[in-house]
Every structure is written in structure tokens, then in C-alpha cells.
C-alpha positions as a Markdown table, in Angstrom:
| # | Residue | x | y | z |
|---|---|---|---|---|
| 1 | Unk | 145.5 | 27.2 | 134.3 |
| 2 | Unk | 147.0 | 28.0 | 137.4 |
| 3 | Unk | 150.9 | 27.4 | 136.4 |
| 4 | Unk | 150.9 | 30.1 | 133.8 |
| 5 | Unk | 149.2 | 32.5 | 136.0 |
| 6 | Unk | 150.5 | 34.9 | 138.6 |
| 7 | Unk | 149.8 | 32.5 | 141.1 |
| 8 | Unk | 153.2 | 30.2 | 140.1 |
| 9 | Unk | 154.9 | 33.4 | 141.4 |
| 10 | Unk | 153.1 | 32.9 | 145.0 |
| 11 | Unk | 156.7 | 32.4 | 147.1 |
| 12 | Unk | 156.0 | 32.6 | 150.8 |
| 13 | Unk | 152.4 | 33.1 | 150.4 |
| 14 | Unk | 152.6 | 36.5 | 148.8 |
| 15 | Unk | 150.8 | 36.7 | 145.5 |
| 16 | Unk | 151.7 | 38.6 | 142.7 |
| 17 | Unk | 149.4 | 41.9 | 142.7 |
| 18 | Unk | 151.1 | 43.4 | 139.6 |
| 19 | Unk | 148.2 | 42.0 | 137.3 |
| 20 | Unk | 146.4 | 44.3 | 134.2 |
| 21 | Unk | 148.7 | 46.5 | 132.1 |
| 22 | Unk | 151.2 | 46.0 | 135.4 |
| 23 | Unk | 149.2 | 47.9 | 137.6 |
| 24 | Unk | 149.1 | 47.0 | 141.0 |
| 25 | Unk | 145.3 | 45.3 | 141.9 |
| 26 | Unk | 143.9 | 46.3 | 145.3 |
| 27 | Unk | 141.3 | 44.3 | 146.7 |
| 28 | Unk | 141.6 | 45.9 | 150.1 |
| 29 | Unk | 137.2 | 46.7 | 151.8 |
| 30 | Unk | 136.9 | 45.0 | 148.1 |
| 31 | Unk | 137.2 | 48.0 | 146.1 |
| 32 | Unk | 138.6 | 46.0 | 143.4 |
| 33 | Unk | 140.6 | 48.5 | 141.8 |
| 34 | Unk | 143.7 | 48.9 | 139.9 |
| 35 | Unk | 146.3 | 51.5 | 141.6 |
| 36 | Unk | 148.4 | 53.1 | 139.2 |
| 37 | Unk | 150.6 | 56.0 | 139.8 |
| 38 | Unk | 148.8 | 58.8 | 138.8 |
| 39 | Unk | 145.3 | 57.5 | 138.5 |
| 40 | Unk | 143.4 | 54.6 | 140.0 |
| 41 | Unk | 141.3 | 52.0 | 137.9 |
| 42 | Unk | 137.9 | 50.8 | 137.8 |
| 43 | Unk | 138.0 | 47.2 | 135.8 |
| 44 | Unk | 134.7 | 47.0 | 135.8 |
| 45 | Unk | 133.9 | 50.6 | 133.8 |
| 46 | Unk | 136.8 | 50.4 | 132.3 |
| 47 | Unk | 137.7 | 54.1 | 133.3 |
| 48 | Unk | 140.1 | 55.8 | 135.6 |
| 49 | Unk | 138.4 | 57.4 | 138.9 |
| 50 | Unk | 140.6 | 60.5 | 138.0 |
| 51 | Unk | 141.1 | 63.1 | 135.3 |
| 52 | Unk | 143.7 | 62.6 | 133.1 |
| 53 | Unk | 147.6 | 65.0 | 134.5 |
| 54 | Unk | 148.5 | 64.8 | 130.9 |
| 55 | Unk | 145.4 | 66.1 | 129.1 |
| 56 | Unk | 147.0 | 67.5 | 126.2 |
| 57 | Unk | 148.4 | 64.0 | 125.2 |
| 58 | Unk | 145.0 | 63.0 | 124.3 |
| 59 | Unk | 142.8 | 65.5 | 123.2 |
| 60 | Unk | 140.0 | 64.1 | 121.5 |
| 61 | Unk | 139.5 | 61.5 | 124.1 |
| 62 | Unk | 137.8 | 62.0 | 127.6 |
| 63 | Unk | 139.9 | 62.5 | 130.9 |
| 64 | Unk | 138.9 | 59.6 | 132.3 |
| 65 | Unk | 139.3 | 57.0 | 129.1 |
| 66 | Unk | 141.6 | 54.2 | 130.0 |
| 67 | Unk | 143.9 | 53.4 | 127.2 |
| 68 | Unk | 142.4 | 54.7 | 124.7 |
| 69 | Unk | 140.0 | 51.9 | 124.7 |
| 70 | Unk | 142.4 | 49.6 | 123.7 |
| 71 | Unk | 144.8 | 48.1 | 126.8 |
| 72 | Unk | 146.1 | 45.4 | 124.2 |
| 73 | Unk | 147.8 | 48.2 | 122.1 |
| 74 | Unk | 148.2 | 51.1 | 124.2 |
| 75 | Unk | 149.5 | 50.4 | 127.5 |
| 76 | Unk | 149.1 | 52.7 | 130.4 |
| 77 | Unk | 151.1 | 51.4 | 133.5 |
| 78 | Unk | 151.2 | 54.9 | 135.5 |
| 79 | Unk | 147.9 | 56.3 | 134.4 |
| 80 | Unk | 149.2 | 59.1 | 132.4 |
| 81 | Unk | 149.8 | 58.3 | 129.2 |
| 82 | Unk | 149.5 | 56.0 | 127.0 |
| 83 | Unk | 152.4 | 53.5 | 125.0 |
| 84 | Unk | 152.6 | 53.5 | 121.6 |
| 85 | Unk | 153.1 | 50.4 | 119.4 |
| 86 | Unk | 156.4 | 49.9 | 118.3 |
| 87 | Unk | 155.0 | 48.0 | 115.3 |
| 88 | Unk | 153.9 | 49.0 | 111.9 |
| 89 | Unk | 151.3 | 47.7 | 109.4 |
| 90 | Unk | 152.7 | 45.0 | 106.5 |
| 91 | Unk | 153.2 | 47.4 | 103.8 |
| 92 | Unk | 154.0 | 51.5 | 105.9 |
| 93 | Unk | 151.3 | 54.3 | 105.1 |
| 94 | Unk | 152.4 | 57.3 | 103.4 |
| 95 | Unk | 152.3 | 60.6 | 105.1 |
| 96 | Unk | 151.7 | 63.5 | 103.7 |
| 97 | Unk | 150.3 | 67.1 | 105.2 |
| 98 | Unk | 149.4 | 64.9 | 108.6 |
| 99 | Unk | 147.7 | 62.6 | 106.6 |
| 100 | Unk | 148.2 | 58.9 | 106.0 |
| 101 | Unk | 148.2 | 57.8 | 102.4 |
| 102 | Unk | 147.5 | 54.3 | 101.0 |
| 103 | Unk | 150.5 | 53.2 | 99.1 |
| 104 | Unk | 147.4 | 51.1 | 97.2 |
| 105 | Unk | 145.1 | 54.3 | 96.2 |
| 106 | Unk | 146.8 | 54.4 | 92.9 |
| 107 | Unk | 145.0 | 51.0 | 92.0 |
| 108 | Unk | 141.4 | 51.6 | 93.6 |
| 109 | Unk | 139.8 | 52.9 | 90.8 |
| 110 | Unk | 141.5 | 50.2 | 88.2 |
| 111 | Unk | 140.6 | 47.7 | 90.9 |
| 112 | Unk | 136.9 | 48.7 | 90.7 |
| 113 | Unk | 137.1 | 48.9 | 86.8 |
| 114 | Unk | 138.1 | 45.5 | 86.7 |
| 115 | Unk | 135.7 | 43.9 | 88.7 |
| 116 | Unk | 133.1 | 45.7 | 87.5 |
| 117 | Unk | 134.1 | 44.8 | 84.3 |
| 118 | Unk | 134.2 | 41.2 | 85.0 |
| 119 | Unk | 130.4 | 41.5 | 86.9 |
| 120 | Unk | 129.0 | 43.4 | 83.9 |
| 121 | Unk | 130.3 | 40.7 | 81.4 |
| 122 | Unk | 128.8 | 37.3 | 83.7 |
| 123 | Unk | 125.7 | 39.3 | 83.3 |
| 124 | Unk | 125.4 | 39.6 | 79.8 |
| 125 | Unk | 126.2 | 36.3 | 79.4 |
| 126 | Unk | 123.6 | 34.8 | 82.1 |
| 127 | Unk | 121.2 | 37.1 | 79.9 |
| 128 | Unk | 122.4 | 35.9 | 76.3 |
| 129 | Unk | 121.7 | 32.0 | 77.4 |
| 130 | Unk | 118.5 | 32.6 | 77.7 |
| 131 | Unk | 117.8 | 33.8 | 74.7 |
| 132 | Unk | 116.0 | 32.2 | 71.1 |
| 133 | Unk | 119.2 | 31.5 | 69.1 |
| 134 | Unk | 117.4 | 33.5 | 66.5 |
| 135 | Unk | 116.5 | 36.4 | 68.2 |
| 136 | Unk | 119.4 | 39.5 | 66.8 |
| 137 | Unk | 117.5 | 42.4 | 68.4 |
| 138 | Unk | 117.4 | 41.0 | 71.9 |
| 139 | Unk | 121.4 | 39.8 | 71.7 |
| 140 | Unk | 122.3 | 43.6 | 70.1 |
| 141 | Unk | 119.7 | 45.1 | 73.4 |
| 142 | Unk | 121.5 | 43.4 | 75.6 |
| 143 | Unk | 124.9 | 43.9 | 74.5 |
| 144 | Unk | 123.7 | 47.8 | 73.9 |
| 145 | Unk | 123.3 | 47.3 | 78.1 |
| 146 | Unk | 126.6 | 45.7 | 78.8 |
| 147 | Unk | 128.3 | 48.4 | 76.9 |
| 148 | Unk | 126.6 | 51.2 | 78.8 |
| 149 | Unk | 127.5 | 49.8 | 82.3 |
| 150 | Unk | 131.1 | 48.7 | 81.3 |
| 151 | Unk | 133.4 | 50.9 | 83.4 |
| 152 | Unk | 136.5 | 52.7 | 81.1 |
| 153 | Unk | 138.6 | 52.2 | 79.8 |
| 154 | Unk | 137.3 | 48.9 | 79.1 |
| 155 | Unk | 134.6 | 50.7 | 77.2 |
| 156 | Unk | 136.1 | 52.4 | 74.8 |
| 157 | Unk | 138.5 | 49.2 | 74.4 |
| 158 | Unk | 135.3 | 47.0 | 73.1 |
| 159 | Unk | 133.7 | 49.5 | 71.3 |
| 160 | Unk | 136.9 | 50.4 | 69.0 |
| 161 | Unk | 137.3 | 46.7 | 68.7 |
| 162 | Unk | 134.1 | 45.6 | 67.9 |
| 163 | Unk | 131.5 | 49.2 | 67.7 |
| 164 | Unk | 128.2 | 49.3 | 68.6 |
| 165 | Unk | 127.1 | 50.3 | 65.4 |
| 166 | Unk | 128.2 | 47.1 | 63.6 |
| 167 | Unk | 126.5 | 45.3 | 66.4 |
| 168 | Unk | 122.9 | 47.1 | 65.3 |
| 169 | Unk | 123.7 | 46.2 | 61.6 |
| 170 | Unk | 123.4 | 42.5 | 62.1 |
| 171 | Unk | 120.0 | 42.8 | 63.5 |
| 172 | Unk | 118.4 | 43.6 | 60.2 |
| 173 | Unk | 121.5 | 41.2 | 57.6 |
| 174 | Unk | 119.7 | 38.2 | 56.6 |
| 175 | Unk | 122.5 | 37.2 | 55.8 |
| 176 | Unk | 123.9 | 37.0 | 59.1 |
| 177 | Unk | 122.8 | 33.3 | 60.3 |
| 178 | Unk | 125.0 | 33.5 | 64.2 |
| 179 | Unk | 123.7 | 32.2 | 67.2 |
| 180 | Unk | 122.5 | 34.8 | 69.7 |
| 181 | Unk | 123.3 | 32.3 | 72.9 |
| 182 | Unk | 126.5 | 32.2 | 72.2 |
| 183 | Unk | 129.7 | 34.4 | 73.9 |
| 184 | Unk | 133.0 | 34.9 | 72.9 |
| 185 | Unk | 135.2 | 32.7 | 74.7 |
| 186 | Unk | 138.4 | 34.7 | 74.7 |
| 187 | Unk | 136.3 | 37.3 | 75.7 |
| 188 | Unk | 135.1 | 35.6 | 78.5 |
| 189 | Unk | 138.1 | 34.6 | 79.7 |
| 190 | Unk | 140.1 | 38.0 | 79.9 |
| 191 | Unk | 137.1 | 39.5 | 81.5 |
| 192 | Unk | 137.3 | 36.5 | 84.6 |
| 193 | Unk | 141.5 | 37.5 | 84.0 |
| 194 | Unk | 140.9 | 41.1 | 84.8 |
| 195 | Unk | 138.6 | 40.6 | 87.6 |
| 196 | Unk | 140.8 | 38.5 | 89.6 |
| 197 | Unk | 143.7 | 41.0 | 89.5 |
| 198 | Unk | 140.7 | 43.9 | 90.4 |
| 199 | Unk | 139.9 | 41.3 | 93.7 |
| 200 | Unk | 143.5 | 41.7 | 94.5 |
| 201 | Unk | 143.8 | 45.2 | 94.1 |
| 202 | Unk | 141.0 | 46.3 | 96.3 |
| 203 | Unk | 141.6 | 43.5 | 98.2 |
| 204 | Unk | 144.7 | 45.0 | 99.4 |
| 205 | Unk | 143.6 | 48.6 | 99.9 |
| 206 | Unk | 141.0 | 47.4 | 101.6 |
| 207 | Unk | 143.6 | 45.7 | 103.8 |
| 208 | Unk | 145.7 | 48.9 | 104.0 |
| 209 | Unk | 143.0 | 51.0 | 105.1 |
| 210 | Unk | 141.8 | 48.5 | 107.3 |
| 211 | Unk | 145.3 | 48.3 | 109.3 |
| 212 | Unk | 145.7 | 52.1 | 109.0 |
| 213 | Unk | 142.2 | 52.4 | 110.7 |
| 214 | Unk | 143.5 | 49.8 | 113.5 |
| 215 | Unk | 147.1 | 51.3 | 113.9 |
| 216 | Unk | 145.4 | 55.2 | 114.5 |
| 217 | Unk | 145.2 | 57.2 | 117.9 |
| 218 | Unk | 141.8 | 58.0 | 116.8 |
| 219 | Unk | 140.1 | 55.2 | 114.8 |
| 220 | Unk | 137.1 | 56.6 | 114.3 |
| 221 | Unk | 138.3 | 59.5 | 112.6 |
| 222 | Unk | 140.6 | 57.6 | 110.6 |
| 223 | Unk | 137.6 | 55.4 | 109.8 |
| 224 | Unk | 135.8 | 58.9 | 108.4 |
| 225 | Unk | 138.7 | 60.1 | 106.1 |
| 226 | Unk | 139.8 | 56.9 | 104.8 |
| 227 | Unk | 136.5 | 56.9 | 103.6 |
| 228 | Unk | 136.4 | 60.0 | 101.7 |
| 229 | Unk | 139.3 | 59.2 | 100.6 |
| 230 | Unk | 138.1 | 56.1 | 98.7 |
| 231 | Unk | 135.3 | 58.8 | 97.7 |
| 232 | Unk | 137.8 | 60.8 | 95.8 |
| 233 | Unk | 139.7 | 57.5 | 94.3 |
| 234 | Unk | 136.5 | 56.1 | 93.4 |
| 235 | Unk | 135.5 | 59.6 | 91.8 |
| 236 | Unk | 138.5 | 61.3 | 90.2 |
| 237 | Unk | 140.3 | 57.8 | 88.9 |
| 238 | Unk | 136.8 | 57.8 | 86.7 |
| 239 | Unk | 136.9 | 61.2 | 85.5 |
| 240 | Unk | 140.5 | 60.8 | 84.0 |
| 241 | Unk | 139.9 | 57.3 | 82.9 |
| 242 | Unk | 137.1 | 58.6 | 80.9 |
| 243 | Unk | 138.5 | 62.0 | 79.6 |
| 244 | Unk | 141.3 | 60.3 | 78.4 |
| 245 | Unk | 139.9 | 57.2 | 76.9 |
| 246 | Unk | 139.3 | 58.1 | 73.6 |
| 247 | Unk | 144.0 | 58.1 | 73.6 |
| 248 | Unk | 143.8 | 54.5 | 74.0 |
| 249 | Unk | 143.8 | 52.0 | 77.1 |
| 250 | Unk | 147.1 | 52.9 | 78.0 |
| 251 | Unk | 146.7 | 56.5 | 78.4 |
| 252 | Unk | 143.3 | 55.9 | 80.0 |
| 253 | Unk | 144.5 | 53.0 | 82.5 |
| 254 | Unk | 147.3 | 55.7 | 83.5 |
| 255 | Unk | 145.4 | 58.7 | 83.9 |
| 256 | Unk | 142.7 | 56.3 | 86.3 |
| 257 | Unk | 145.5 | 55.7 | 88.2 |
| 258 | Unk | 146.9 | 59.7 | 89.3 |
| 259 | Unk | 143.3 | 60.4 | 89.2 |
| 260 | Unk | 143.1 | 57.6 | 92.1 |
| 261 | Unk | 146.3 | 59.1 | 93.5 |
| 262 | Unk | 145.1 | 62.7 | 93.1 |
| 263 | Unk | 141.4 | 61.8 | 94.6 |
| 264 | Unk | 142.5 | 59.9 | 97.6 |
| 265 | Unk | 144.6 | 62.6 | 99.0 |
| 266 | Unk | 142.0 | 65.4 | 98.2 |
| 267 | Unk | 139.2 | 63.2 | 99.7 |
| 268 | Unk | 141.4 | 62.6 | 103.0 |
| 269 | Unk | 142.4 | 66.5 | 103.1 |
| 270 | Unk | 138.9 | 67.1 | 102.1 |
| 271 | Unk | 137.3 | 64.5 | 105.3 |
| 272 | Unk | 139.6 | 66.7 | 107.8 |
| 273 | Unk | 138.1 | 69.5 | 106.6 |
| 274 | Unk | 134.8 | 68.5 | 107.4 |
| 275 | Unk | 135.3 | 66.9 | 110.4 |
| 276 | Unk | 137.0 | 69.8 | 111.9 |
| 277 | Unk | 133.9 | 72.0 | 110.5 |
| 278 | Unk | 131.6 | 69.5 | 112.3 |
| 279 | Unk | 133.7 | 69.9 | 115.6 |
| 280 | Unk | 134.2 | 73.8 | 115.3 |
| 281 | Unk | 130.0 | 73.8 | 114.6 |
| 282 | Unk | 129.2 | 71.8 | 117.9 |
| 283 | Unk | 131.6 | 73.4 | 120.0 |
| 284 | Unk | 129.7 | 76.8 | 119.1 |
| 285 | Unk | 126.4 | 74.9 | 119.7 |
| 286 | Unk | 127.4 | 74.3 | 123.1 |
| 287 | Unk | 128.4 | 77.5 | 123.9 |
| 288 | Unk | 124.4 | 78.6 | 123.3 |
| 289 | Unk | 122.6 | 75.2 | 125.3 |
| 290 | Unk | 120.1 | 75.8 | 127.6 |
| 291 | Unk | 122.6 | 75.1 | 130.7 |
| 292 | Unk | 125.1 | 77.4 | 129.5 |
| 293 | Unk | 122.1 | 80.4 | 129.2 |
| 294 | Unk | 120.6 | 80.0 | 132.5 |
| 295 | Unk | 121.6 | 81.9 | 135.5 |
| 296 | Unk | 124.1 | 79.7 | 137.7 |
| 297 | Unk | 121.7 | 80.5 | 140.8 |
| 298 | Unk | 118.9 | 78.9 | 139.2 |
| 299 | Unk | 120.4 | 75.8 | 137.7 |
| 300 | Unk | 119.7 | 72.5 | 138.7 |
């Protein structure tokens, strides 16, 4: 592919060294190196051959990193500091306390409750079919299960509808002649409803995180706290879903959704916590290693 390379720029015989991140590439006693300003470049380590002049821009990283690992989103031309992005994720993070937000947290919880919803339901029905038609207890056992591992406020939805106990009842009605194979269609269908909106819920705060994560100086950090953050979606969305269930869907659907809200910012605040415990905890280790203990004299 030699016209779209820096060779089509080879006037007079001089080719054009400016190659990698705009660095200048030596090849002079074939170091193979990339001279920057500051710093010069080993492409084959990927690391500068010097310490970084501008340490404090990049803390948690080591002097020598290159580009914080990523040359395709953080340029470094002179070798002291990186470039960052201009450009932004689909849908911009909210920041709060130095910490970046999912604008999607408030629909984790619902998102799971849906979809677990929906998975609980295809269940019970796989299990019904294989029923006797005539066999009550079994149909009332298994819908006794379905209800236990239905997610609120769901729950609390189907039981006021349609209770448990009126369910048990049947088993022992002679009178009652219904088919135990058989579902409720409408049922069916606004449990496959519910669980499609769920895939697009998490679906997109799974994208969020993910492009959060991507976009960050330090992705693996981000990568920690979005995670405990989903922790504490996933955790308090259920505990107010649940408390307030027995005030109706509405109030319960609601309350899931600041309890999301409320979890994901404790979880994230909660993840920099610990992280900076786990930091603070090693650093001391250090401080008491073997190397650190012996006599300079005697070290190796």
C-alpha cells in the first residue's frame, strides 16, 4: 500500500521520518527508536527509555508507560504528556463528588426485574408442559416456585391478582376440572413484553459503563467502581422495591428506581473507598519488605 503511506511523501529521496504518534523514527546503528522531545521510544517494549518530566500528570501510571497504553486515544508527540480525547461517549456521564454516574443506573434494578421476571415465567411454563393434565398438586408446587423466585414488584403484582392461597385451594376442589399443562396466554405475553424492555435497559447501562470504562485515564479502576456500583443498583433498587411493594406497582417500580439511583452512587463512592484503602495498605506493606529492612551495605 505504498501510495497511502509515508513513502508518497519521498521528494528528492528523503523519506518521511515523522511516523508513530508524529515522532520522529531513528534508525541510525539500528536502534530503531522513536525520538521524541523529551523522551525517546522503544516500539518494540512499548515504553519510553526515560522517566516521565511531568510525573504528577500521571500518577497511577509508571514513568516510563507510553501513552497510557493506549497511542490510539492518548497521543504523546513530545513524550510528556499525554492528549486527551476531544470526544465524548453517546449519551455524557454524570459527575458527581469526582465520580462518573450512569445516566442509566436509575433503570438497572427494573432492568434486572424484568428479565428475571420474564426467565422465571419460560420456566414455569417449560415445567407445567410436562406435566399429567390432572396432576393439581404438581401445577400449584410449581407455581408456589415461580412465585418465590419472581423478582418485585412483579410479585406482589401476581399474588394480589391471583394469591397463592386460592392457588392451593384448587388442589383439593373436585370440582375444579382445569388443565394443569396449560398457561395463561396474556400472561405469557406481558412477561416476553417486560423482558424485552429489561434487555434494553441493561442493555444500555451496560453500554454506558462499558464506554465510561473505555473513555477513563485509569480503566482499570473505573472497571472496579463501575462494578460496585452495579453492586449497590443491583442491591438497594431491591430493598426499596420490596419494602414498598405492598403500596402497589407504582410506588414499588419508583422506589426500585431511587433505590438504583441511591445504590449506584454509594457503590461507586463506596469502590473508591476501598480501592484507596487497598493502595494506602500496600504502600505501608512496602515500607516493611525485606529490601527496605536490610542494611544498604549488605543488599544485593
Amino acid at each position: 500500500m505504498q501510495g497511502i503511506s509515508s513513502k508518497t511523501f519521498n521528494f528528492a529521496g528523503t523519506e518521511n521520518n515523522k511516523k508513530f504518534n508524529s515522532i520522529e523514527h531513528n534508525k541510525d546503528f539500528d536502534l530503531n527508536m522513536y525520538e521524541a522531545f523529551y523522551r525517546n521510544l522503544d516500539p518494540q517494549i512499548g515504553r519510553f527509555w526515560q522517566i516521565d518530566p511531568k510525573l504528577e500528570s500521571a500518577e497511577a501510571w509508571s514513568s516510563y508507560v507510553a501513552m497510557l497504553n493506549n497511542p490510539i486515544r492518548y497521543p504523546d508527540p513530545l513524550g510528556d504528556s499525554t492528549i486527551k480525547p476531544k470526544w465524548h461517549p453517546p449519551m455524557s456521564s454524570i459527575q458527581t463528588n469526582g465520580n462518573t454516574i450512569n445516566p442509566f443506573a436509575p433503570l438497572i434494578y427494573q432492568g434486572y426485574a424484568n428479565v428475571k421476571g420474564e426467565a422465571v415465567r419460560a420456566q414455569y411454563n417449560n415445567e407445567v408442559a410436562k406435566l399429567n393434565p390432572n396432576d393439581k398438586q404438581g401445577r400449584a408446587d410449581l407455581k408456589e416456585k415461580a412465585r418465590t423466585n419472581t423478582p418485585e414488584p412483579f410479585k406482589t403484582m401476581i399474588e394480589k391478582s391471583r394469591p397463592m392461597s386460592g392457588e392451593r385451594a384448587k388442589v383439593n376442589d373436585p370440582s375444579f376440572k382445569g388443565d394443569a399443562t396449560k398457561t395463561n396466554f396474556e400472561v405469557n405475553e406481558t412477561a416476553k413484553t417486560t423482558g424485552a424492555l429489561g434487555k434494553i435497559f441493561l442493555g444500555s447501562a451496560i453500554l454506558q459503563s462499558t464506554m465510561t470504562i473505555a473513555t477513563s485515564e485509569n480503566p482499570v479502576k473505573e472497571t472496579a467502581t463501575e462494578g460496585t456500583g452495579w453492586a449497590g443498583a443491583m442491591y438497594l433498587g431491591g430493598q426499596f422495591a420490596t419494602f414498598t411493594a405492598p403500596a402497589g406497582p407504582i410506588a414499588s417500580t419508583l422506589s426500585g428506581v431511587v433505590g438504583s439511583i441511591i445504590g449506584f452512587v454509594a457503590g461507586k463512592q463506596g469502590g473508591e473507598i476501598l480501592l484507596k484503602g487497598i493502595q494506602q495498605s500496600a504502600g505501608q506493606a512496602a515500607k516493611y519488605s525485606l529490601p527496605n529492612l536490610v542494611p544498604f551495605s549488605i543488599r544485593f
